[in-house]
N, C-alpha and C positions, 0 to 999 in steps of 0.2 A: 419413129424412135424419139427425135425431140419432141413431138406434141406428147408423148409420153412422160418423158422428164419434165415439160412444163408444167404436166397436168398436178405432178407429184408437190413441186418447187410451190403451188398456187395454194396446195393441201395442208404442205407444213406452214404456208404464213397463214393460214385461215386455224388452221390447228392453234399457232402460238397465239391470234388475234383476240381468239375465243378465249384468252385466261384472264378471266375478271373473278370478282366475288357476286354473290348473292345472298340477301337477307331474305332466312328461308322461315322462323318464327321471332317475332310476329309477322303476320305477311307483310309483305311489302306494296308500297303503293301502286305497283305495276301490274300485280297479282301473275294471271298466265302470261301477260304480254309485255313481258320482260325486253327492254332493248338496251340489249349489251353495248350497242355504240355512242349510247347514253350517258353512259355510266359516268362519264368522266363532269356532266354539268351538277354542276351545286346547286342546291343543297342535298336534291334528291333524286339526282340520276333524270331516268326517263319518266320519273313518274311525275305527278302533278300535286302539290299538296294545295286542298283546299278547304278546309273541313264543313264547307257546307255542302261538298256532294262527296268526298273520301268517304269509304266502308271503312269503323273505327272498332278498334281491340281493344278489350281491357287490359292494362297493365297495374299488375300492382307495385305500390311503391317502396314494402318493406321486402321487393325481391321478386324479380321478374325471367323467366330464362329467356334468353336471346340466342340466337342459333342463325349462324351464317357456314354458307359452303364459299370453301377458298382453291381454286386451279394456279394460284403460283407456287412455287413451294416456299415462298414467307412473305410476307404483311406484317402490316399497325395498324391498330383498328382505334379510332375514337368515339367513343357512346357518350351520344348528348343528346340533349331533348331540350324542347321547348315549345312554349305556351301561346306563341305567332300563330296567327290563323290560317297563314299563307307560308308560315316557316323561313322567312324573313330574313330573321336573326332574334337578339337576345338567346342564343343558345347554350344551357349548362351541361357541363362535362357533370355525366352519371358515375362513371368509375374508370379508374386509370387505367394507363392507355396501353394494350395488351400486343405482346408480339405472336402472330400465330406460324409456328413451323410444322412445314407438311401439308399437303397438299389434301384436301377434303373439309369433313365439317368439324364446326370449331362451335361448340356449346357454353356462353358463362351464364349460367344454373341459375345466379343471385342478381342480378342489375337491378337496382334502387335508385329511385324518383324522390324529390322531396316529398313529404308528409304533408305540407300546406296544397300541395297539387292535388289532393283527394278531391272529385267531384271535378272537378278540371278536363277540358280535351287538348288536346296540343302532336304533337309528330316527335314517335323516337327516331334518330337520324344514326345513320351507321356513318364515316366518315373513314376510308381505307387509302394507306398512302402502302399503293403496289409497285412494282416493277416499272411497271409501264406509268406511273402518276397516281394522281388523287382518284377514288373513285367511291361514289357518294350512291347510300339508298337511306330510303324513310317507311316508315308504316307511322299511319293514322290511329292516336290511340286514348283509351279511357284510361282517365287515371283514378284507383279506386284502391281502398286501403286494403289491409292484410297482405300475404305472400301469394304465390301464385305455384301453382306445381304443371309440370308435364311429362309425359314418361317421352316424348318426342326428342329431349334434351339428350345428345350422344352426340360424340367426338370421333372423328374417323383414327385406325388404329396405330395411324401413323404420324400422328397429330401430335404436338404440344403447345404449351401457350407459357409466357413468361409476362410480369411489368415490363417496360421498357420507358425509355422517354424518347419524342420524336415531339422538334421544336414548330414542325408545319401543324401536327394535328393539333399543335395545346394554342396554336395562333387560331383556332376555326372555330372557339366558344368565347362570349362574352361579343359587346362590343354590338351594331345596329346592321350589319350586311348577311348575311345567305352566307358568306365565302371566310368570315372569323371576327377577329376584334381584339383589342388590347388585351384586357381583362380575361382571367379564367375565373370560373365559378364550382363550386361541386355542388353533389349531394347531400342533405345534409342527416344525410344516415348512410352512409359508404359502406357498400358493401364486403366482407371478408375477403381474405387474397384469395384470388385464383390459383386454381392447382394445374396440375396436367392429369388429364383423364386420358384410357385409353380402352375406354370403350369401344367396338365394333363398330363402322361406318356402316352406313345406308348404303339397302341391294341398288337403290337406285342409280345411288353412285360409282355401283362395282370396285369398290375398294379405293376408291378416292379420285376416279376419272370421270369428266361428265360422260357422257351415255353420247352427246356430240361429236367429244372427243374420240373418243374409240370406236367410232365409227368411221373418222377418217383416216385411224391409225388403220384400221383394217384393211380400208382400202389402198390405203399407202404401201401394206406388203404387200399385199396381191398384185398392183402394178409393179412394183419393183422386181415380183418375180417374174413378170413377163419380161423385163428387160436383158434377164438373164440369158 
């Protein structure tokens, strides 16, 4: 009976451990081998930026969709990019810095790169200050003119998104470190405000739980009814 309740007590900290973010378009540097306990190193989690062996996406810079799934039920997300090879620093805030409520995927449709970064490689960097702390991913990308479209772009249904201000992400652009800098920078073509969409989430995510989660949720009533 207690190796039972332990087994339960091990599930729910591994359940709650599991709620990070993930940058799901453009991929991420990590691609399938995603390491959640990563997450928290700057600039770019588990992954490695180096653009002399990173697989690179094009991003264009009159409007790009970005698409992250979120397991806490709120976040701040900061979109910056930069032109480092190693992803270093010198990094500019893309567009202001978004609060996401609810739990699943969270799509902004438009994210805009400067116009002079046409023909350019460099790393868009997700910068997320959650529950639990800071937590950092990047994708390797082209930067190339025009808009960019994908029908991928959808918001889970429980989802919304607001501006907000959060004084740690606006410290994490401008400046020579990986981790932030005095100085903020933008866009210099800023994308439209973000709305709240409430598009249908992904089967994947069954309605806005990872597919990990709910599998120890399962298992967690099934032992609890044996204790009965």
């Amino acid at each position: 009976m207690a190796t039972l309740r332990s087994l339960i007590t091990t599930l729910l900290f591994i359940s709650t451990a599991n709620a990070h973010f993930t940058l799901t378009q453009p991929p991420s540097l990590e691609g399938d081998n995603f390491n959640e306990a990563a997450e928290d190193n700057a600039p770019c989690g588990g992954g490695t930026p180096d653009l002399s062996s990173n697989t690179l996406t094009d991003f264009h810079v009159d409007g790009e969709s970005v698409q992250v799934f979120l397991s806490h039920p709120q976040a701040n997300y900061l979109f910056r990019a930069t032109l480092d090879s190693s992803a270093s620093g010198n990094w500019t805030q893309l567009f202001p810095i978004v609060q996401q409520s609810g739990r699943g995927n969270f799509c902004e449709p438009a994210v805009t790169a400067p116009r002079d970064w046409v023909g350019k490689r460099g790393f868009l960097g997700i910068a997320c200050n959650a529950p639990d702390g800071m937590l950092y991913q990047c994708a390797a990308v082209n930067f190339v003119s025009g808009s960019g479209t994908s029908s991928a772009c959808t918001n889970g249904s429980a989802v919304s998104a607001s501006f907000t201000d959060d004084s740690t992400l606006s410290a994490l652009v401008g400046g020579s470190s990986s981790t932030g800098g005095a100085s903020s920078t933008s866009s210099s073509n800023p994308a439209s405000t973000s709305s709240h969409n409430a598009a249908p989430s992904l089967l994947a995510h069954a309605g806005g739980l990872p597919i990990g989660t709910m599998a120890v949720t399962a298992v967690m009533i099934l032992l609890g009814a044996a204790l009965l």
